[in-house]
C-alpha positions in Angstrom: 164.0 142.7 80.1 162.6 142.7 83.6 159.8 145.3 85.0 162.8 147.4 85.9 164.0 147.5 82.4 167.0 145.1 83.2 168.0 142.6 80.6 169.2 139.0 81.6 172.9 138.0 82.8 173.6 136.5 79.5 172.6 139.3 77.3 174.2 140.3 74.1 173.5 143.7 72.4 173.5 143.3 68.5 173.9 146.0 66.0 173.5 146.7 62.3 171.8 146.8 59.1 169.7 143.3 59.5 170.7 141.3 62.7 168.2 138.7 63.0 170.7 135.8 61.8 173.0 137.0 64.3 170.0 137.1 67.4 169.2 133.7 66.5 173.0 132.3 66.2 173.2 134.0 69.9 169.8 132.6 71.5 170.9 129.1 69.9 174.6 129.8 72.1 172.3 130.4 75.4 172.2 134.1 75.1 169.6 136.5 75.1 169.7 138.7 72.0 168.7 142.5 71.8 168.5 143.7 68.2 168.7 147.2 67.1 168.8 147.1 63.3 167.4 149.2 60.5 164.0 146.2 60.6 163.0 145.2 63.7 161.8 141.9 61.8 159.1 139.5 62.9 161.2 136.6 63.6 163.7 139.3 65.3 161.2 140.2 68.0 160.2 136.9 68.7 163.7 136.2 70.2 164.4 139.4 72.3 163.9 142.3 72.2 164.1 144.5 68.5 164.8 148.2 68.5 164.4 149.6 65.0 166.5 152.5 63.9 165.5 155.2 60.8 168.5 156.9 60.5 171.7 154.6 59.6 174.2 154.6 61.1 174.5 157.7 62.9 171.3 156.9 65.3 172.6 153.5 66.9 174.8 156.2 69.0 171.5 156.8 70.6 170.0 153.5 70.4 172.9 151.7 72.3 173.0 154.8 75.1 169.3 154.0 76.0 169.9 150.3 75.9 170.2 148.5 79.2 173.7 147.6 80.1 175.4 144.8 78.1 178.2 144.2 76.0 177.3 144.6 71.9 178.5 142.8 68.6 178.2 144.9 65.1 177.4 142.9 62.0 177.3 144.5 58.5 178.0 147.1 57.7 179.3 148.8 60.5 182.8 147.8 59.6 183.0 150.8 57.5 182.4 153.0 60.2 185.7 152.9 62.4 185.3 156.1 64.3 181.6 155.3 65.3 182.2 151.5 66.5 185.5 153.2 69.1 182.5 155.8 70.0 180.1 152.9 70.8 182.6 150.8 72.7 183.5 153.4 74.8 179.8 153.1 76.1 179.3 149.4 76.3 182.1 146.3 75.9 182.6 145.6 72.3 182.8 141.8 71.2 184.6 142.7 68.2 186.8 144.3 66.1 187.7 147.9 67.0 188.1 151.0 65.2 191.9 150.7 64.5 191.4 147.3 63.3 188.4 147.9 61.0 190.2 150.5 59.7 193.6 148.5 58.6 191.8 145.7 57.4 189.7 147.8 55.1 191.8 149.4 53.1 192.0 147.7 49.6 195.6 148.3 49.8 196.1 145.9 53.2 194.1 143.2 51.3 196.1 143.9 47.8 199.7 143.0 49.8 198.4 140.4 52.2 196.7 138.8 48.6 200.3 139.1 47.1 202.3 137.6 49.7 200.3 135.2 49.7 200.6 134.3 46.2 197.9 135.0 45.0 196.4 138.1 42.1 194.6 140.8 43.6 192.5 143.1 41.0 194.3 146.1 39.8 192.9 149.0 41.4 192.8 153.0 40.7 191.8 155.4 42.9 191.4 157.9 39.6 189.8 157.3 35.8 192.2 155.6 33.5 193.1 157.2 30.2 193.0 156.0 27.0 192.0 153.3 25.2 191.8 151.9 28.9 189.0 154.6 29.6 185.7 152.5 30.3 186.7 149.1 29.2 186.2 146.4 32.2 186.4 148.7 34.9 183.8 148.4 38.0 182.8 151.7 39.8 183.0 150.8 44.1 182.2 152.3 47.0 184.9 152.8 49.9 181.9 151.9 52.4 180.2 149.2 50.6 178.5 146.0 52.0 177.1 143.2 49.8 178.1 144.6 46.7 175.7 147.6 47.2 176.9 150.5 44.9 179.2 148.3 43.0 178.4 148.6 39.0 180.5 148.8 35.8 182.3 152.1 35.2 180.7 154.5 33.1 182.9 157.6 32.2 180.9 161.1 31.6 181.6 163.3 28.9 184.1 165.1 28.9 186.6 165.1 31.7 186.2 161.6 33.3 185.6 161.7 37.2 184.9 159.0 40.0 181.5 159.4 41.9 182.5 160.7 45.4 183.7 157.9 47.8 184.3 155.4 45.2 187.4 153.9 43.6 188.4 151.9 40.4 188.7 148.4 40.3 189.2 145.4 37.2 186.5 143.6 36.6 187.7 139.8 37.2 185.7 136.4 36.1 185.1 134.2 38.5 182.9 132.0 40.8 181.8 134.6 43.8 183.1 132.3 47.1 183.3 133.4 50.7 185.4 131.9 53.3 184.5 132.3 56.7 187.5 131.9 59.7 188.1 132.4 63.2 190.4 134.7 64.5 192.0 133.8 67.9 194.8 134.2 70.1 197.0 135.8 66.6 195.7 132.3 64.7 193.3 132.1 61.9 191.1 128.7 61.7 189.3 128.2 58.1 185.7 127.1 59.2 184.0 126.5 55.8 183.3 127.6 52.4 180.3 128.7 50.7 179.2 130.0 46.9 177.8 132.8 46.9 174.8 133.7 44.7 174.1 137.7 43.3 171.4 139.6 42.4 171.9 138.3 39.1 170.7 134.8 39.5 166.9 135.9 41.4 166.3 139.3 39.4 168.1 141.3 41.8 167.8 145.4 41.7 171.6 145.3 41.1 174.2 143.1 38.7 176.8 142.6 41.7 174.5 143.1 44.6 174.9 140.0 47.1 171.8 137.4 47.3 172.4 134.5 49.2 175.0 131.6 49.7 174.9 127.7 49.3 177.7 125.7 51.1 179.5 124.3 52.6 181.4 123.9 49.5 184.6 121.6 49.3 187.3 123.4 48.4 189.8 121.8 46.2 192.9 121.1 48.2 195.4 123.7 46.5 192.8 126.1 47.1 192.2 124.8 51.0 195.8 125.8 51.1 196.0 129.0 49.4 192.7 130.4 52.1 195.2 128.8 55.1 198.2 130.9 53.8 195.9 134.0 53.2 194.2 133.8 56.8 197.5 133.0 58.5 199.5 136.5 56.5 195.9 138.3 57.7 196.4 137.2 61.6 200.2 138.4 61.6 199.7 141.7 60.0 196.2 142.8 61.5 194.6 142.1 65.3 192.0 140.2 63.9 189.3 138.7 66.1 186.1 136.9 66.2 184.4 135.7 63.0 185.7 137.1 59.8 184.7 136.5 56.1 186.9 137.0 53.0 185.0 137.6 49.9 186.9 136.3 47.0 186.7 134.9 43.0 187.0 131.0 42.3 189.4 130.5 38.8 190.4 127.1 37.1 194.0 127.6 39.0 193.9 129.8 41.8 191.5 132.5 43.8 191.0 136.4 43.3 190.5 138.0 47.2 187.9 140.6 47.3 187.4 142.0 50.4 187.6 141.1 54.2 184.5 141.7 56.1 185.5 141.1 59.9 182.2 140.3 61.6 179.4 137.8 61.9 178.5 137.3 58.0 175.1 136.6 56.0 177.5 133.2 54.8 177.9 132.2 58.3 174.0 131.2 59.0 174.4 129.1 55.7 177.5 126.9 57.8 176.0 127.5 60.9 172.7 125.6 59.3 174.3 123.2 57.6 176.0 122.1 60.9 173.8 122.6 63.6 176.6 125.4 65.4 176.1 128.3 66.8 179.2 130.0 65.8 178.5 133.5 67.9 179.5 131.3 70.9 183.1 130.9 69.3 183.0 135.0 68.3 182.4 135.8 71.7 185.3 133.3 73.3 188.0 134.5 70.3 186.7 138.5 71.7 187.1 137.9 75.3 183.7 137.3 76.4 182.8 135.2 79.3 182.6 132.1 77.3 184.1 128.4 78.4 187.6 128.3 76.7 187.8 128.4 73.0 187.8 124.6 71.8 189.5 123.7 68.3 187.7 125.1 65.9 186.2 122.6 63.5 183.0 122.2 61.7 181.5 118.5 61.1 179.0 119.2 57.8 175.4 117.1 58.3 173.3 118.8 55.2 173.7 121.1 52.5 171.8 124.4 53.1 171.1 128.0 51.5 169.5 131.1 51.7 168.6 133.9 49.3 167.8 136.9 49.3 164.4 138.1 47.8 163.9 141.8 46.7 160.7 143.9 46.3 159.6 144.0 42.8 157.4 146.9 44.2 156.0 148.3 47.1 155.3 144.9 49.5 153.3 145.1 52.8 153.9 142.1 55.5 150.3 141.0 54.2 151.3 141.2 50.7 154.3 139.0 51.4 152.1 135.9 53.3 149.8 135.8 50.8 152.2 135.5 47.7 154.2 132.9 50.1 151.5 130.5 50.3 150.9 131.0 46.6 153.9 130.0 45.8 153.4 127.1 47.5 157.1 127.5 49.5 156.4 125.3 52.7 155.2 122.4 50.6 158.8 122.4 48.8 160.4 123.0 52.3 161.3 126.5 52.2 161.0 128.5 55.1 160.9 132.1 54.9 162.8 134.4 57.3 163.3 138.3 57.8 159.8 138.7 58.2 158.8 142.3 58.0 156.6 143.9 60.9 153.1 144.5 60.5 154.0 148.5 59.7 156.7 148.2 57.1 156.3 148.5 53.4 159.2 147.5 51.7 159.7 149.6 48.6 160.9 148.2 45.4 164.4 147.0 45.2 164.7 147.1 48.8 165.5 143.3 50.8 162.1 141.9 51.3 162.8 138.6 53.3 165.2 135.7 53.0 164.1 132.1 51.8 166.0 129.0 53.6 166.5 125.7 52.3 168.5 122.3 52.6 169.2 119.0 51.4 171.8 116.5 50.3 173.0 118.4 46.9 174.1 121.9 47.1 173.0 122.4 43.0 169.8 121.2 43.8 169.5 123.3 46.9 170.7 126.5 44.8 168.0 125.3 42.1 164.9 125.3 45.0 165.8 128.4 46.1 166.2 130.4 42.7 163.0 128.6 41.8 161.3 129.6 44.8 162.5 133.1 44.8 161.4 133.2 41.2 157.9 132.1 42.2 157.3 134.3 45.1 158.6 137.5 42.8 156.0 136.6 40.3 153.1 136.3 43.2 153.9 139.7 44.2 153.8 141.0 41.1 150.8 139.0 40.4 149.0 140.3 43.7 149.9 144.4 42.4 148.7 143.7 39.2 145.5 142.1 40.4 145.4 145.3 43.5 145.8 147.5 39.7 147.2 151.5 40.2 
């Protein structure tokens, strides 16, 4: 901003849980980034302007009022909040998905016929306990306004008189390889950009199972299953007015793919392709929305490098200090890891909360998932190292 509090022609609002992939996708497209998120990270502020928010969602109302004029973009997971994203555009220009849209799309019901016209299974799902010999077996427990598998955890029954957690529904629990599929939505077409694997919680001591924890990619998909995401994305762009970036969550099997959950907004998997071939796909999210972009060129994504990211959790309370000092401990730029989502000097992350994301590439994607779940290994040990040493 100027001295009269006036932000640049080319200014782009962003909003959401953790938008500094977003910011830096937008600065790399030529535009200058505002960030109002629930950080207000280091590497945030050093591209724009960062706003941080304490009460989620309900205070980017006020946020985005007090901003200076300029059109906004939501990333997760303001998708599950309809009614608030139609209030927010009707005080700045949404480059996005509105209200009526978001709220189609996420339904499990819309993804459950689009999956079966498609061809394709869609987990059976229950919006009440099964009974029976049916009563806890293989069932996961979901929330209606989840975001990167946060909430999501095997079904449990009480005693007595089984009941759902409020908000929450019932689905199968399904094997399979976690995948996400990031397309473009344009003009009533969908354009598959790339495919990544997705890692969980699971796989770097995570605070959840199920919970999401970075991507490697992009992966090649095998040509029947190239064709089954083409199908999928082209039943999604005649039933819904998708636009912009959009990312389907689904299951890889032997023979065919499981669809999760559409996400329609700029994705944690889309740094991962956006990395991996030096794009900055926020450009083509603002062109498919309307924004004052040059016209929308074909769509298609020329791979130079593997790359990854993951997602490191507090294994306790972590101070910005705390994290530096376990980083170079663990030795992470010597093995070409670069650490991002730095918290601010006043933030204390508390334990299972997202401390920072790690960033890596190279030529092999299993030996780019392997640094990364390494490094993520070592810098969780440092930190717990560093509180142990600190003692009560």
């Amino acid at each position: 901003m100027d001295e009269t509090g006036r932000l640049p022609p080319r200014s782009v609002i962003l909003l959401g849980v953790s938008v500094r992939a977003a910011a830096h996708s937008a600065w790399r497209a030529g535009w200058q980034p505002v960030g109002i998120d629930c950080f207000a990270d280091r590497d945030l502020a050093a591209c724009g302007p960062a706003i941080r928010i304490s009460r989620y969602p309900v205070e980017f109302l006020r946020a985005l009022t007090e901003a200076p004029q300029a059109p906004w973009i939501y990333t997760g997971s303001l998708e599950n909040y309809p009614r608030l994203v139609d209030r927010l555009a009707a005080r700045r220009p949404l480059w996005g998905n509105p209200g009526r849209v978001l709220a189609q799309v996420r339904q499990v019901s819309f993804l459950a016929d689009a999956a079966h016209a498609a061809g394709l299974p869609f987990p059976e799902t229950r919006e009440s306990p099964p009974q029976g010999p049916q009563l806890a077996a293989g069932w996961l427990t979901k929330p209606r306004r989840g975001g990167g598998g946060v909430g999501v955890r095997p079904w449990q029954p009480p005693q007595g008189m089984p009941t759902l957690p409020r908000g929450c529904y019932l689905q199968r629990l399904v094997e399979g390889e976690p995948a996400g599929a990031v397309f473009l939505f344009a003009s009533g077409q969908a354009t598959l950009l790339g495919v990544t694997r997705q890692l969980l919680a699971r796989d770097v001591s995570g605070p959840s199972p199920f919970q999401y924890a970075g991507s490697v990619g992009p992966i090649a998909p095998r040509p029947w299953e190239q064709h089954a995401l083409e199908r999928l994305g082209g039943i999604l762009a005649q039933r819904a007015a998708l636009r912009g970036l959009v990312n389907l969550d689904y299951l890889r099997q032997p023979q065919t793919l499981v669809p999760l959950e559409i996400n329609p907004r700029y994705s944690a998997s889309v740094e991962v392709l956006e990395r991996a071939c030096d794009a900055a796909l926020l450009a083509w999210h603002i062109a498919a929305c309307g924004g004052p972009e040059a016209p929308l060129r074909p769509a298609t994504l020329t791979p130079r490098r593997i790359a990854g990211k993951v997602v490191v959790y507090a294994p306790g309370p972590v101070g910005a200090e705390d994290l530096e000092q376990a980083s170079q401990r663990a030795q992470l730029a010597s093995d070409g890891i670069a650490v991002a989502d730095l918290p601010a000097q006043d933030v204390r992350a508390a334990a299972g909360q997202p401390l920072c994301t790690l960033l890596a590439q190279g030529s092999d994607e299993a030996e780019v998932q392997r640094r990364l779940v390494q490094a993520a290994g070592r810098l969780t040990q440092q930190l717990r190292q560093q509180a142990c040493d600190r003692g009560p």
